[in-house]
N, C-alpha and C positions, 0 to 999 in steps of 0.2 A: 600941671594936671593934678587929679586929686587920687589917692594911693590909702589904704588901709595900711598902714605901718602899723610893725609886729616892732613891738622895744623890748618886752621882757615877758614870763610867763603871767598869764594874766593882762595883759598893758599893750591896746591894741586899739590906734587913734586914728580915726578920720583927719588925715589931712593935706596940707596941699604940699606938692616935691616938685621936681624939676622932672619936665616932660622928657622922656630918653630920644634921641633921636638914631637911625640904622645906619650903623658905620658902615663899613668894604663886608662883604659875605652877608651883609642882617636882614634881616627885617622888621618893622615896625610895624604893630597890629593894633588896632581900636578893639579893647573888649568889647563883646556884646554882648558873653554872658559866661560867667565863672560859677563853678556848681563848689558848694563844702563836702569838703572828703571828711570822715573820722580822722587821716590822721593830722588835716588840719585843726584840728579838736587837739589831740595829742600834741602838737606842736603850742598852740597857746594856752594847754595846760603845765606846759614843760617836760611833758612824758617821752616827746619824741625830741632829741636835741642835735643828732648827726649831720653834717650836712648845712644845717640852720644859720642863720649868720643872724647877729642885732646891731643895728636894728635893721629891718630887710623887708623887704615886701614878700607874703608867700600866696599860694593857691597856688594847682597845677593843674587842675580841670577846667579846660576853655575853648571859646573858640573866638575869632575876632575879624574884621575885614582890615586888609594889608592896606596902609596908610603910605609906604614910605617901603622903596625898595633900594638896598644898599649896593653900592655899585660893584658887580663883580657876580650876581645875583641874577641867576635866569629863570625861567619857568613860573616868574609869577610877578602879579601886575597890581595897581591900586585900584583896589576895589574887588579882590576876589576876597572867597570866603574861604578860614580856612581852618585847619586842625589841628592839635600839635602833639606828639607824643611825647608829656614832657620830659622823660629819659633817656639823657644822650648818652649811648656807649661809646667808649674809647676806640672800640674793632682791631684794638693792638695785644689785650692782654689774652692771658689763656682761654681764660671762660669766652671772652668773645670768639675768640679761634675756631673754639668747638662750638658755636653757635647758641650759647647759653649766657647772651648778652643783658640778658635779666640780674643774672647776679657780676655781672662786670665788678672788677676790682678796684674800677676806677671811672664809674659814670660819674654823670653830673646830672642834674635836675632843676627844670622849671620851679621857682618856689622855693629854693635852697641855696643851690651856689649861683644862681642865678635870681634876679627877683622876678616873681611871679605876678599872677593876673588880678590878684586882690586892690585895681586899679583903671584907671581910665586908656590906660595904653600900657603895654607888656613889647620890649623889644627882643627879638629872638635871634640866640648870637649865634655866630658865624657857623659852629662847632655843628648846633642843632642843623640848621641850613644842609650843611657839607653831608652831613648824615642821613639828610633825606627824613628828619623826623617829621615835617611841617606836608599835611595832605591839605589838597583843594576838597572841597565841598560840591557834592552834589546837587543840581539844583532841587529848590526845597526844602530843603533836610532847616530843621529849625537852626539855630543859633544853642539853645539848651540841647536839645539832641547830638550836637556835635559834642557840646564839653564832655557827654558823657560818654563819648569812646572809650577813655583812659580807664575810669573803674571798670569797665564792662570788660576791657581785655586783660584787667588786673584779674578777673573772674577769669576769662576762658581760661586764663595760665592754671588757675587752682584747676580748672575741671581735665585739663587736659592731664597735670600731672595727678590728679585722684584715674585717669585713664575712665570719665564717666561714656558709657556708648549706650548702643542698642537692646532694647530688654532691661534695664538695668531701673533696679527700684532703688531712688534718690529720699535723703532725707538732709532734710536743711534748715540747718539751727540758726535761727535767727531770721527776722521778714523786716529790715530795715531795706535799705537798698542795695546792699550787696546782696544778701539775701533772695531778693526777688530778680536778680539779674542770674544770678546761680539758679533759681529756678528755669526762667525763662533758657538760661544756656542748655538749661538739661534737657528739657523739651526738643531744643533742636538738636539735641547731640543723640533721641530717638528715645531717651529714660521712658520705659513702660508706666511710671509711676513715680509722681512727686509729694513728697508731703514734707509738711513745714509747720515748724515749733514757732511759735511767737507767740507772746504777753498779751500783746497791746493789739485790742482788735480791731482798731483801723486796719493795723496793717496784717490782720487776718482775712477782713474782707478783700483787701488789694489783692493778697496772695493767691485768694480763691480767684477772685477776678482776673489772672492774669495767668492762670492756668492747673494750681496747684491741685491733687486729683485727695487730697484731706490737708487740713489746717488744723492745729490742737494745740489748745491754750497750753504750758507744760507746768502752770499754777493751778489746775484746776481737772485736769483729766491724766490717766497716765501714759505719758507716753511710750513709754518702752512695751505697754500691754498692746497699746494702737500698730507701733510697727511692727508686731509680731504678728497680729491681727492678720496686716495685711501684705505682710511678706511669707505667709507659708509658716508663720511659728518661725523661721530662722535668722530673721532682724534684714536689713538691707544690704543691698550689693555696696554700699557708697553712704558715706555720710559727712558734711559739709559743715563745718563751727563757721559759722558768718559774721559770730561774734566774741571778743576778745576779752571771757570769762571764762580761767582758769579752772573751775567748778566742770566746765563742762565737756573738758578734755576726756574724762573717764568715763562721762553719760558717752561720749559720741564711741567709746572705744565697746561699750556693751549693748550699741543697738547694731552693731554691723552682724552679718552672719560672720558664718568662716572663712578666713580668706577675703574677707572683703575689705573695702580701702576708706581709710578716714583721711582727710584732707583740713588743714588745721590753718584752714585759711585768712582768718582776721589775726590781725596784730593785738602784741598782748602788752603789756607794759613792763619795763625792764625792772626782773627784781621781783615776781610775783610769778611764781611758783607752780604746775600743776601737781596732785597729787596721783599718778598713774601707777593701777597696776599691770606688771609687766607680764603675771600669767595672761592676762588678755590679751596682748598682742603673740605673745609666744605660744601657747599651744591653739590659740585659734588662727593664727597665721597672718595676724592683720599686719596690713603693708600701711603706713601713716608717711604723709608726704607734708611737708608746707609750701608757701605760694610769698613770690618775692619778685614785686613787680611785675613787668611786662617787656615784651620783645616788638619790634617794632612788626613786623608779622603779624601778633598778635593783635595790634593796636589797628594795624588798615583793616584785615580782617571784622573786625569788632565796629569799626566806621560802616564797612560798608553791608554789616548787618544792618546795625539804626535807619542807613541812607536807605534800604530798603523793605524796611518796614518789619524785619521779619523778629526784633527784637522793640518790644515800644517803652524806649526808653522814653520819651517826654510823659507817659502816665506815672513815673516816679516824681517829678516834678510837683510839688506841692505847694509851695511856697517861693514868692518873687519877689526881694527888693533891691532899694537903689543902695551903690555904696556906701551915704551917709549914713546906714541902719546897720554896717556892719556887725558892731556888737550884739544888736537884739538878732542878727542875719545868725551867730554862733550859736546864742542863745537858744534859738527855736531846733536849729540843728539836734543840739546836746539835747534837749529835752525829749522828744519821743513822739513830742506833737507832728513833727513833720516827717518827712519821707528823705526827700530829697529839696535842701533849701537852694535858690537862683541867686546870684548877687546879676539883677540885669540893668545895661545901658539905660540909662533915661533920655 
């Protein structure tokens, strides 16, 4: 088969490996369509290294039709479609115990200790199987709309530990695709009000387009006068870093009111610094949480939003190519021009 191989940072080749085949407990999937995460960015810039093996195949955003079922392996047949959460917890350590299998001490991951989807077939071991990470597909539901389960319940996690609910005025920094998924969650989770900070006005318009109730350039209008505007003078219940710029740790801590919760949800790069002052959390009472994966709850959850429309992940979808394009596939990512880039089947 053919595989995007990760060798080193920077150093990431088109070429041909040896097709995996589904041992006892596996199974074997044909990608049909693997979507780029940020922290696949951070992984072949060398910012993110945990986990990582070289040279290894990564991507963990997928979905695929089952090629090959290993024997020992029930509940699913050649030729279903299907989904995979690619975070397998252990369900032995503490944190699993107490059901906070998100920060497991000892998961594994699609993409990392495992090779991921950045390939023409992606085999899914036994562990994943045993665990019940691998969901069937509703009929319908795209092939891209599936891969994007995983970010989308990497968001519910942030929104649920930000505690965003009913009435509550959202602000959300950053309109890439986590961004716009963080909108869209807040919507359903009943926010009286969304508004969203981005640069780049593609994805201003997108934002508007998909629900935001104001959008504001934060180069060119101010925002902290905007959400005060339209929060009563006292800044938001909730605010949302979408994106993983240190700078903006402090903006998000003085647009909240009192008491209200910053969520510092995008990954930052190890070794860079925010500059926080700490009277703003302490005598305004703000509660700041961060966001570390996903639970497998969260991930069917998050599916069977897409599968039913009520979340439209395929308008993040911007951009589609074939594995050979891989690198210009990063490329478009990193740059700003796309939203969400597809590595799809040919």
């Amino acid at each position: 088969m053919h595989a995007a191989v990760f060798h080193a940072p920077g150093d990431i080749r088109y070429a041909e490996v040896e097709t995996p085949k589904a041992g006892d407990g596996e199974l074997l999937l044909r990608v049909r369509a693997a979507t780029i995460c940020g922290t696949d960015l951070r992984i072949f810039h060398g910012r993110k290294t945990k986990g990582v093996r070289l040279p290894s195949i990564i991507g963990h955003e997928f979905a695929g039709e089952v090629v090959d079922v290993g024997s020992g392996v029930s509940g699913f047949a050649v030729g279903d479609g299907v989904a995979m959460d690619p975070v397998i917890p252990c369900l032995r350590c503490e944190y699993c115990k107490q059901g906070r299998e998100n920060v497991c001490a000892n998961r594994t991951a699609m993409g990392y200790e495992y090779d991921g989807a950045f390939a023409e077939y992606v085999r899914i071991p036994a562990t994943g199987i045993a665990s019940g990470n691998v969901y069937k597909l509703a009929p319908g539901t795209s092939w891209e709309q599936a891969a994007l389960a995983e970010p989308l319940a990497c968001c519910l996690n942030g929104q649920e530990n930000a505690e965003v609910g009913l009435g509550d005025s959202v602000v959300v920094l950053g309109a890439g695709p986590i961004g716009l998924m963080h909108l869209q969650l807040a919507r359903v989770a009943g926010a009286r009000q969304v508004i969203v900070s981005e640069p780049n006005a593609r994805r201003r318009e997108l934002a508007a387009s998909l629900g935001a109730d104001a959008v504001v350039d934060p180069n060119a209008d101010d925002l902290a006068a905007s959400v005060r505007e339209r929060c009563d003078g006292l800044g938001a219940d909730v605010v949302i870093v979408a994106i993983g710029l240190p700078v903006l740790v402090n903006q998000a801590l003085a647009l909240v009111r009192k008491q209200g919760r910053v969520n510092l949800f995008a990954g930052f790069t190890a070794g860079e610094n925010a500059a926080v002052d700490p009277n703003l959390i302490h005598y305004n009472e703000i509660r700041v949480s961060g966001a570390s994966a996903l639970t497998r709850r969260q991930y069917e959850r998050s599916l069977r939003l897409i599968e039913a429309g009520v979340i439209a992940a395929g308008e993040l979808v911007t951009h589609r190519l074939g594995l050979h394009d891989i690198g210009e596939a990063l490329k478009l990512a990193e740059s700003g021009d796309g939203v969400k880039v597809a590595i799809r089947d040919e």
